[in-house]
C-alpha positions as CSV (number, residue, x, y, z in Angstrom):
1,X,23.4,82.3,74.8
2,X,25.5,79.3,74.3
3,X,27.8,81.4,72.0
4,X,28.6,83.6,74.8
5,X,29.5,80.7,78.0
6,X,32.5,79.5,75.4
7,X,33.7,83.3,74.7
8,X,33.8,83.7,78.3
9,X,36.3,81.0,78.8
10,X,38.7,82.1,76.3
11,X,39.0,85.7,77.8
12,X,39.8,83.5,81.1
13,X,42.8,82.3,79.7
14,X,44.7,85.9,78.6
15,X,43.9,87.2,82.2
16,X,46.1,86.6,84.8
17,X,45.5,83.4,87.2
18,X,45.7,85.0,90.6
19,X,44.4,88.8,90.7
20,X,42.8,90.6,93.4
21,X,38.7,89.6,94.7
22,X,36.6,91.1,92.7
23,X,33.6,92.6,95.4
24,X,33.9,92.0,99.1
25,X,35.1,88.9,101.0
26,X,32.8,86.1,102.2
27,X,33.6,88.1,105.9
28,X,32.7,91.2,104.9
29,X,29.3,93.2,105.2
30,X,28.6,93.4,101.4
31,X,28.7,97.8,100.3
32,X,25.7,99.5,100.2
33,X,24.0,100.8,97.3
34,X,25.7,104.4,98.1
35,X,28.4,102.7,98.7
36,X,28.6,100.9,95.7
37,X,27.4,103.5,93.2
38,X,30.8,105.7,94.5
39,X,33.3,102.4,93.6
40,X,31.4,102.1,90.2
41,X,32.0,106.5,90.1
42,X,35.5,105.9,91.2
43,X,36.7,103.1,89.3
44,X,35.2,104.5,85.7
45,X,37.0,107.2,87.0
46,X,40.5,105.9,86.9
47,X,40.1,103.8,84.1
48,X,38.7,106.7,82.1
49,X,41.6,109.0,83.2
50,X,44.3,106.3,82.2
51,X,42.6,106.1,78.9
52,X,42.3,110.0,78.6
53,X,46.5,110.4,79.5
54,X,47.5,107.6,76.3
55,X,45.1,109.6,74.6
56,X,47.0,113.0,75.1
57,X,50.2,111.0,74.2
58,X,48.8,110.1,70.9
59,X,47.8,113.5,70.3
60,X,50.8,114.9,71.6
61,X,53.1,113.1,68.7
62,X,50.8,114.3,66.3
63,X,51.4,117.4,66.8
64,X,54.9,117.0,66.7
65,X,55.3,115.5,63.0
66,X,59.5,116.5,63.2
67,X,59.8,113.7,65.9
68,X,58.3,110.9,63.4
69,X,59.9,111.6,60.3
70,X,61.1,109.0,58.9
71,X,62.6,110.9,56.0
72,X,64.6,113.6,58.2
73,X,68.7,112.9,57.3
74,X,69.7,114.4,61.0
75,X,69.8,112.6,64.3
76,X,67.2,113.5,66.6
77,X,68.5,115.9,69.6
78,X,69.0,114.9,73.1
79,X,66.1,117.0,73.5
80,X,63.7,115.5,71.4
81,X,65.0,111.6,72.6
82,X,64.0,112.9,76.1
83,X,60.3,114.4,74.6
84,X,59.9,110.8,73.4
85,X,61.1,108.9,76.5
86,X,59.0,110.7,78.4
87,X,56.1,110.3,76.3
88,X,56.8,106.3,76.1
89,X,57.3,105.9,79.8
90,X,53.5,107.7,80.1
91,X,52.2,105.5,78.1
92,X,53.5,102.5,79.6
93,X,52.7,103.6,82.8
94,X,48.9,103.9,82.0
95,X,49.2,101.0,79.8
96,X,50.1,98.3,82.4
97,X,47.2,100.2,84.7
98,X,44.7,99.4,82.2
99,X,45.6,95.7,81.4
100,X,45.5,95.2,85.4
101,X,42.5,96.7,85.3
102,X,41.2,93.5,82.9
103,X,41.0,91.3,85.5
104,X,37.3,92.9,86.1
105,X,36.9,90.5,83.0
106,X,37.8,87.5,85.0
107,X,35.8,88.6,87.8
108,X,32.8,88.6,85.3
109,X,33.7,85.3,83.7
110,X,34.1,83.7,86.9
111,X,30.6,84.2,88.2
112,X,28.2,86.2,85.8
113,X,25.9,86.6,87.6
114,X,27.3,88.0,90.7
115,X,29.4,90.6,88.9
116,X,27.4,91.4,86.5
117,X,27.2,94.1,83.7
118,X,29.7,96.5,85.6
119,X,32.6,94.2,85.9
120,X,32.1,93.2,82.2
121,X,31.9,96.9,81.3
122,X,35.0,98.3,83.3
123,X,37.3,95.5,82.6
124,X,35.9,95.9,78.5
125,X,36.1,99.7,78.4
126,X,40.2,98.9,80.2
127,X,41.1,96.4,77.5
128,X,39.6,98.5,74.2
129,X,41.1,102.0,76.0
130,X,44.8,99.9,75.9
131,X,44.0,98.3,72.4
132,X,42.5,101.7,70.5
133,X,45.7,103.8,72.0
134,X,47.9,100.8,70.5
135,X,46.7,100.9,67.6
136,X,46.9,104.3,67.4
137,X,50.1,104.8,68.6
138,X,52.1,101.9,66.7
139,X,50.4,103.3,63.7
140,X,52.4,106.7,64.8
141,X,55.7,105.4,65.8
142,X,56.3,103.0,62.8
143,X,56.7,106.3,60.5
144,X,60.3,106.4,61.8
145,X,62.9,103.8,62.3
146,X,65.0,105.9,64.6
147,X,62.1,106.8,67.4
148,X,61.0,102.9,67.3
149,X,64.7,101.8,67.8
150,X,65.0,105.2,70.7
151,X,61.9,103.5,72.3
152,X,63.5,100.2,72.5
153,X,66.3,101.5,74.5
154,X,66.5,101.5,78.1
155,X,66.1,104.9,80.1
156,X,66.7,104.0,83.3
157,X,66.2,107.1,85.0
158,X,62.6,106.9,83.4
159,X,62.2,103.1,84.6
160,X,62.8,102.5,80.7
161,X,64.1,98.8,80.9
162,X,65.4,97.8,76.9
163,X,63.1,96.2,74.6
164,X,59.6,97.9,75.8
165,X,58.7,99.5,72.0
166,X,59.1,95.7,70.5
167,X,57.0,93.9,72.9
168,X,54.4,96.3,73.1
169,X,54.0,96.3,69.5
170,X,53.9,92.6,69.7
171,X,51.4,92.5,72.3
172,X,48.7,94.7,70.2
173,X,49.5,93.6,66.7
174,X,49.0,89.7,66.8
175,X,46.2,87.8,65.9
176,X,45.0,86.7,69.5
177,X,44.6,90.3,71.2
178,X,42.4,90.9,67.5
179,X,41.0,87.9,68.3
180,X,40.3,88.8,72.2
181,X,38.3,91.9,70.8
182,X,36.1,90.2,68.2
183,X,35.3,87.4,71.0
184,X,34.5,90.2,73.7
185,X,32.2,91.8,70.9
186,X,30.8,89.1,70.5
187,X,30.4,88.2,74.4
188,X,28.5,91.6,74.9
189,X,26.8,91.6,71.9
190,X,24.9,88.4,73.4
191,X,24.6,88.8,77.1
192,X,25.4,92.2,77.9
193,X,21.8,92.9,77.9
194,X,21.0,89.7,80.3
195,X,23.6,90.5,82.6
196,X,22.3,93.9,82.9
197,X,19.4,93.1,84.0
198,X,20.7,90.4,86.2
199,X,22.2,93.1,88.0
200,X,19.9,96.0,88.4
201,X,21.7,97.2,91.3
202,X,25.2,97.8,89.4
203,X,24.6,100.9,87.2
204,X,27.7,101.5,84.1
205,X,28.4,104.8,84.7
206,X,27.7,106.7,81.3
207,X,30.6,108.3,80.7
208,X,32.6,104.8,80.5
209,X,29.9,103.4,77.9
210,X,30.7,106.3,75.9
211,X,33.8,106.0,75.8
212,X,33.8,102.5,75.0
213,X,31.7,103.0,72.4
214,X,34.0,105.5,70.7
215,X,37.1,102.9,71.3
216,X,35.1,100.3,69.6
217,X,33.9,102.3,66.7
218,X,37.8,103.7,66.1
219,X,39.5,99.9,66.3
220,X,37.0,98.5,63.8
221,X,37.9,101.7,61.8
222,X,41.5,101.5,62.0
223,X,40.9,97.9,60.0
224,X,43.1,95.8,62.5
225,X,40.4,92.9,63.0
226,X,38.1,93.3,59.9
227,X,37.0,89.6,58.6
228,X,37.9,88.4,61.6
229,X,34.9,86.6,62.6
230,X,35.6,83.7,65.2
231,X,33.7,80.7,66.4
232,X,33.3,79.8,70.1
233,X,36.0,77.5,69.0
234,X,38.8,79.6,67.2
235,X,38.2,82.3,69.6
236,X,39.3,79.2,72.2
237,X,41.9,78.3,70.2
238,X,43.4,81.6,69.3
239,X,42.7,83.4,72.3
240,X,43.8,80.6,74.7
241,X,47.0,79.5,72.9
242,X,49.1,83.1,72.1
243,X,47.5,86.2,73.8
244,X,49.7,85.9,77.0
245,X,52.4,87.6,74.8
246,X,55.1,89.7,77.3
247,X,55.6,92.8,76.6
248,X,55.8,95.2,79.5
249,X,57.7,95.4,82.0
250,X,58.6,91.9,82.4
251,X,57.9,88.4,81.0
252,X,55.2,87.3,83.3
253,X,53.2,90.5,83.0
254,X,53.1,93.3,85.3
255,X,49.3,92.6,85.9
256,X,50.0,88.7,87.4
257,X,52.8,90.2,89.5
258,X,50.5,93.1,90.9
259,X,48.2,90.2,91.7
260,X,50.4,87.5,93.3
261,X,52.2,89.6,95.3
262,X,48.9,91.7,96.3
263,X,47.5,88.0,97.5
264,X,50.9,87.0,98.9
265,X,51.3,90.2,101.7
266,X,47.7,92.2,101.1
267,X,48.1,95.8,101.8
268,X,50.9,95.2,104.4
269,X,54.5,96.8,103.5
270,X,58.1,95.7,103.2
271,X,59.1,99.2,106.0
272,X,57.8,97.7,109.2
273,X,55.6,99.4,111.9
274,X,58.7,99.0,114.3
275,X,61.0,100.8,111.7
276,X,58.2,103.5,111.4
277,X,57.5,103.9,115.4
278,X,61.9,104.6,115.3
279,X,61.7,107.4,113.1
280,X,60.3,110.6,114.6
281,X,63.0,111.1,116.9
282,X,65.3,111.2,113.5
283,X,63.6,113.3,111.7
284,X,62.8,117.0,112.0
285,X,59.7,119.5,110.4
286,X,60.6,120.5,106.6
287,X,62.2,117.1,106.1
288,X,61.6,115.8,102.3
289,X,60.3,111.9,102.5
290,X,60.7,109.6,98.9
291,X,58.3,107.1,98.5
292,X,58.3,103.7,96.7
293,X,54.7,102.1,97.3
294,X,52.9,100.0,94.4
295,X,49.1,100.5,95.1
296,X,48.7,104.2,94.5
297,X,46.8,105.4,91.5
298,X,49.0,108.8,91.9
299,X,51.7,106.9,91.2
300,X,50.7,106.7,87.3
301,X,52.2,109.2,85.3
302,X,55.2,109.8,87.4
303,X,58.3,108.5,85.9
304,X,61.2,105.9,88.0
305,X,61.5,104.0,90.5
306,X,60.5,106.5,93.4
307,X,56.8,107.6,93.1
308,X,55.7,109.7,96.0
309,X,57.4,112.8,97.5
310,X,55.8,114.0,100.5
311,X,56.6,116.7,103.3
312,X,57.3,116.0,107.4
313,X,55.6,118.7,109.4
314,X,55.8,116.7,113.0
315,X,53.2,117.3,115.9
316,X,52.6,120.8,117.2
317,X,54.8,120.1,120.3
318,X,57.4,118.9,117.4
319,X,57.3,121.9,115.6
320,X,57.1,124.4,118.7
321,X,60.1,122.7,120.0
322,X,62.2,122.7,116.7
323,X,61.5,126.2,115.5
324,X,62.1,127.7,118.8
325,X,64.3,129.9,117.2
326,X,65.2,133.9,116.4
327,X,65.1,133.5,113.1
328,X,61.4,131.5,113.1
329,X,60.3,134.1,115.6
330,X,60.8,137.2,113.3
331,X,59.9,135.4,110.3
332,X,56.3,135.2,112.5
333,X,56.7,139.2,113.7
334,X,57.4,140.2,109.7
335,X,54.3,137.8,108.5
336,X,51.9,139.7,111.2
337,X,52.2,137.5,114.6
338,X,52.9,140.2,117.0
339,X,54.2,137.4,119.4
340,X,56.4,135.2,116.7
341,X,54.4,132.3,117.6
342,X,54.8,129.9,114.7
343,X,52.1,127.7,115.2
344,X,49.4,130.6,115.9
345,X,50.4,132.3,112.8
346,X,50.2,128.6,111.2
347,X,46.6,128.8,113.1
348,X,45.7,132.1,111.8
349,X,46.3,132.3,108.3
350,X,45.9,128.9,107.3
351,X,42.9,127.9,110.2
352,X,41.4,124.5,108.9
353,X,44.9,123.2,107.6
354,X,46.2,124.3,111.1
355,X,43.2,122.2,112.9
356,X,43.6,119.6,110.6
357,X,47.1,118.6,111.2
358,X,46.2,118.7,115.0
359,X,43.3,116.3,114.6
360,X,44.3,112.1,115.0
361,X,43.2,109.8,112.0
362,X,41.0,107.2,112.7
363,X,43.9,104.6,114.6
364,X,44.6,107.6,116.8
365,X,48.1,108.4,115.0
366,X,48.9,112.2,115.4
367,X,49.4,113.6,111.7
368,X,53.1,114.2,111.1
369,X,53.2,114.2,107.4
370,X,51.7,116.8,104.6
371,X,51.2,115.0,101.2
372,X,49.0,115.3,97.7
373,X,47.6,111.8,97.6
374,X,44.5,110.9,95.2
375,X,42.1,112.4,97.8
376,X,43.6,115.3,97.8
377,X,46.6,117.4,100.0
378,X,46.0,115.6,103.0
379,X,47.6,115.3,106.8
380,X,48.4,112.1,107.4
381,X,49.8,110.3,110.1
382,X,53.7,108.6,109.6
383,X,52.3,105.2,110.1
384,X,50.3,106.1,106.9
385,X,52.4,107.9,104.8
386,X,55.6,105.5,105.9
387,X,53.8,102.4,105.5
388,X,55.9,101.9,101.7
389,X,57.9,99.5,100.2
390,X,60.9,101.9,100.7
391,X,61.1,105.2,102.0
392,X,64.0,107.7,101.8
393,X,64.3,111.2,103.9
394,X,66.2,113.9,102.5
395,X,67.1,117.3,104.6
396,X,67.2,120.8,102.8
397,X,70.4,122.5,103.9
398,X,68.3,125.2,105.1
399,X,68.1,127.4,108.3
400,X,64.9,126.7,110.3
401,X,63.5,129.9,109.4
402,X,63.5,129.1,105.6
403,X,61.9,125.7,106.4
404,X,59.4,127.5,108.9
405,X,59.0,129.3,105.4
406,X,58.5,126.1,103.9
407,X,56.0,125.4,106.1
408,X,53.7,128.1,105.7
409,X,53.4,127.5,101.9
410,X,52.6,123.9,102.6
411,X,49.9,124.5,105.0
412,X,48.5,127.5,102.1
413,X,47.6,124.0,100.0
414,X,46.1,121.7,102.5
415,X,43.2,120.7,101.5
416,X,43.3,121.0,97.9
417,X,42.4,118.2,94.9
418,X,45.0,116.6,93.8
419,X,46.2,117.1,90.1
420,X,45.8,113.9,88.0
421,X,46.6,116.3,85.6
422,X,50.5,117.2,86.9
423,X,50.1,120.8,86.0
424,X,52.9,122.7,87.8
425,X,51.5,126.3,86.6
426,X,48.4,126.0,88.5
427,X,48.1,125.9,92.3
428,X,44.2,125.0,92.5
429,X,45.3,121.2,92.7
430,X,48.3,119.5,93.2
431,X,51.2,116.4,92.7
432,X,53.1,115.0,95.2
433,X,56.2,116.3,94.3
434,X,54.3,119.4,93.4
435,X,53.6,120.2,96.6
436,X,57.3,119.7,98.5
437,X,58.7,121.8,94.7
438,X,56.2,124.9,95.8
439,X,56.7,124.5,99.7
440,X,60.7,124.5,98.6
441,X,60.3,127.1,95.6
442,X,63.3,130.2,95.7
443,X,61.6,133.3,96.4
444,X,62.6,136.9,98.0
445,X,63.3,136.3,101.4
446,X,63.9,132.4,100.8
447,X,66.4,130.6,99.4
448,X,64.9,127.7,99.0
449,X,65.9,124.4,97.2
450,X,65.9,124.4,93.1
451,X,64.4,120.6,92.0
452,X,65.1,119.8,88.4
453,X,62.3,119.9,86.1
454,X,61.4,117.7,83.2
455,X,59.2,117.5,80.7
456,X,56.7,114.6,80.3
457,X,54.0,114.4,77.5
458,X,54.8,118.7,77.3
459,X,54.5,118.4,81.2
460,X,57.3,120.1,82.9
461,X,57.5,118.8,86.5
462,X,59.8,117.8,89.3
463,X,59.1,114.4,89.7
464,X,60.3,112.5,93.0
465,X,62.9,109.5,90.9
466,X,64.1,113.1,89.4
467,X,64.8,115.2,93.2
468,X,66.8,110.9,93.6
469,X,68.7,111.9,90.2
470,X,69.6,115.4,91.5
471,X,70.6,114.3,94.7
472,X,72.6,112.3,93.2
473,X,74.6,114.6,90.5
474,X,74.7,117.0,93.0
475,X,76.6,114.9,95.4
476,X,78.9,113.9,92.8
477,X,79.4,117.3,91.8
478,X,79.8,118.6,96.0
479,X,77.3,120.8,95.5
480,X,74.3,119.2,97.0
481,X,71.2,121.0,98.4
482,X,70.2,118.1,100.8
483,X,71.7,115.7,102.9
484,X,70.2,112.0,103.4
485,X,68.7,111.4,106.3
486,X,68.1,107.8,106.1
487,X,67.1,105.3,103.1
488,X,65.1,101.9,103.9
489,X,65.6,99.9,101.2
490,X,62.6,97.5,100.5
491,X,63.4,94.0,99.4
492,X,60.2,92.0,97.8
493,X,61.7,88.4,98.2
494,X,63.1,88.9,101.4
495,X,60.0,90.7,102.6
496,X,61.2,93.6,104.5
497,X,62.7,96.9,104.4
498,X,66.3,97.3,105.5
499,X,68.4,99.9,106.2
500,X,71.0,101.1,102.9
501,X,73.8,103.9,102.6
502,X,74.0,107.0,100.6
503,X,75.6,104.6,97.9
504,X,72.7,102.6,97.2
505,X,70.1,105.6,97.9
506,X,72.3,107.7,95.0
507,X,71.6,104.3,92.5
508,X,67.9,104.1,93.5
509,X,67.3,106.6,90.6
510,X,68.8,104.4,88.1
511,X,66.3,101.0,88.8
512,X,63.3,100.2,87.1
513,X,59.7,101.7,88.2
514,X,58.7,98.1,88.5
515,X,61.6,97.0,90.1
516,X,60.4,94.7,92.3
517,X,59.2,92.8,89.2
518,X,62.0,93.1,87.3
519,X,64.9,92.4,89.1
520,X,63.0,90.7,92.2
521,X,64.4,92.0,94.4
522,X,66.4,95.6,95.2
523,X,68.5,95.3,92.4
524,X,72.9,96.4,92.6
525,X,73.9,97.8,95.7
């Protein structure tokens, strides 16, 4: 065991120096066994489905040889520059989750004992998931000069900033990340088997040994770190003096930034509870709300700077009171309610969404807003859904009966998983921006609002930053769909949300996805 105390220490020095507490504060009732066995369930979950997205990238470029060939005399076509954009940015995006994710390793480091076997085996299978798709994919994207110098380019409406293909490849092919590996190996290979046992209670959920069991088998295959065998010392020396290498998206890591600032304000945001108790009487049922938040796992995967699209119903007295209207009332006769009651035919064909959106979460806030979050398409109150780091509200130029329309689509998907894997052709689980493109979606007797598509990783979906980049062309063009409502405009340094113009609302597109890191602060008016 002494081999595996100085190991430990080197890891300590790649991982970032202020992260969030691993396990429950010193105040807090520590989970039950139930209760822990679900966080192990859910975390392997998340980590396993980041892994399982940079995996579908990699096989996704295989299977397009045409974009790699570094022999091929044309230029590659707008088109296929956008396929590989959109593939990069997905790989980033999942990327940076998994490195954050390595602060489980610090966790463990820290205190052994206490953590245990699962930290060590979530923050291991997060760092061999990242280093195994790196691998992998560098191996791919070297075959052509012109994708690795497309990659390098900036693509802001993808929250591309320039450089991202060069420091990535830096970040996996030097020798202290090999070197991080081999002294991890060697770390488990010594005390994984103590610190199991030293923490009966924490169970590795099987499906995240396996997998990082097939990551390990693949990166000593690939021949990256073969004869690399490391003292307690060089793995000190190596590992400790170079691995802190930037790459993505920003010099001090995306990872130490998620960290500081999650110490620095917790889970409080930059729109305030007083800016959120103003907004009701501006707003109106059908309203489209843009989200900027940084702590969502649905945010992965969805390109730009906005990364949440959800729907405003209002309260029933909100909604009886807006839709009081001919046209709502024989949109309700022609659905079936004999007395053009919106709100009992809302009751009546959609029953538990209908009693759902009536019912007060657990502050006592009425549920105003409709939204596919991670647990699923959910009612949730504003002070929820509003509680961002900036929050925009777009109005369909729409009669109330077509958003009435709207409405009844929405409720039709209450309830439902969300889609982790953003497929637009099914409806048995949804996206967030799924969800206001279906509720929105032109049809006979509804004119509805078209929202762009795009294609991500052979995805095609309307993704929030793109219904920002629409608004935008749109308005330039004088054709737009929606008008802007309002646009609070979050500022990290300054630590609040403020209020911005259509100007700076029709740029938001254009910034970084993390923005906030990047430019600290909310970037060009």
């Amino acid at each position: 065991m002494r081999l595996a105390l100085p190991l430990a220490l080197a890891l300590v020095a790649v991982l970032p120096s202020r992260t969030r507490a691993a396990g429950p504060s010193p105040a807090s009732s520590p989970p039950t066994p139930t209760q822990a066995a679900t966080a192990a369930a859910d975390d392997a979950h998340q980590i396993l489905h980041a892994r399982e997205e940079l995996l579908r990238v990699v096989a996704f470029l295989r299977e397009r040889p045409a974009l790699l060939d570094g022999r091929r005399k044309d230029l590659l076509t707008r088109d296929e520059k956008l396929t590989l954009w959109g593939a990069w940015a997905t790989v980033l995006d999942h990327a940076a989750f998994l490195e954050a994710r390595r602060a489980d390793l610090r966790a463990w480091s820290v205190d052994p004992r206490r953590n245990g076997g699962l930290a060590l085996a979530r923050g291991q299978a997060a760092l061999y998931a990242a280093y195994r798709a790196g691998l992998e994919l560098i191996a791919l994207l070297d075959r052509s000069a012109a994708a690795r110098t497309i990659l390098d380019e900036a693509v802001p409406e993808l929250g591309l900033p320039p450089g991202t293909f060069s420091r990535y490849k830096l970040h996996h092919l030097n020798a202290a990340r090999a070197s991080e590996f081999a002294a991890l190996e060697a770390v488990t290979a010594k005390g994984a088997r103590d610190l199991a046992r030293a923490s009966e209670a924490q169970v590795v959920p099987t499906a995240l040994a396996r997998a990082t069991a097939e990551d390990r088998d693949v990166i000593w295959r690939l021949g990256k770190v073969k004869g690399l065998v490391l003292t307690a010392k060089n793995a000190v020396q190596v590992v400790g003096g170079a691995a802190a290498v930037a790459w993505f998206p920003v010099q001090k890591g995306v990872s130490t930034w998620m960290g500081d600032t999650r110490v620095r304000r917790g889970d409080t945001a930059l729109v305030s509870a007083a800016q959120i108790a103003a907004l009701p009487p501006r707003l109106e049922p059908g309203d489209v709300l843009l989200e900027r938040r940084e702590w969502y796992l649905s945010n992965l995967g969805l390109p730009g700077f906005w990364t949440h699209a959800a729907l405003y119903i209002g309260t029933p007295e909100e909604r009886r009171a807006f839709f009081d209207d001919p046209g709502v009332r024989a949109l309700a006769v022609a659905e079936g309610q004999a007395d053009g009651d919106l709100e009992a035919l809302l009751a009546r064909r959609s029953p538990d969404a209908a009693a759902a959106s009536r019912a007060p979460d657990a502050a006592g806030h009425a549920p105003r807003v409709l939204e596919a979050i991670s647990e699923g398409v959910s009612f949730t109150s504003l002070e929820h859904s509003a509680a961002a780091d900036s929050v925009a509200v777009l109005r369909p130029r729409l009669d109330r009966r077509a958003r009435a329309f709207a409405l009844l689509r929405a409720f039709h998907y209450a309830g439902r998983p969300y889609d982790f894997d953003f497929d637009f052709l099914t409806d048995s689980s949804l996206v967030c921006s799924e969800l206001v493109y279906k509720a929105y979606e032109p049809g006979p007797g509804m004119p509805g609002v078209r929202f762009d598509l795009e294609e991500i990783v052979g995805r095609r979906i309307a993704s929030p930053n793109g219904m920002a980049r629409q608004f935008d062309a749109e308005a330039a063009a004088g054709k737009p769909q929606l008008d802007l409502v309002l646009f609070l405009d979050g500022s990290e340094p300054a630590g609040r949300a403020d209020e911005a113009d259509e100007a700076a609302f029709r740029g938001s597109w254009r910034r970084p996805k993390w923005h906030a890191v990047v430019a600290h602060g909310p970037g060009p008016r």
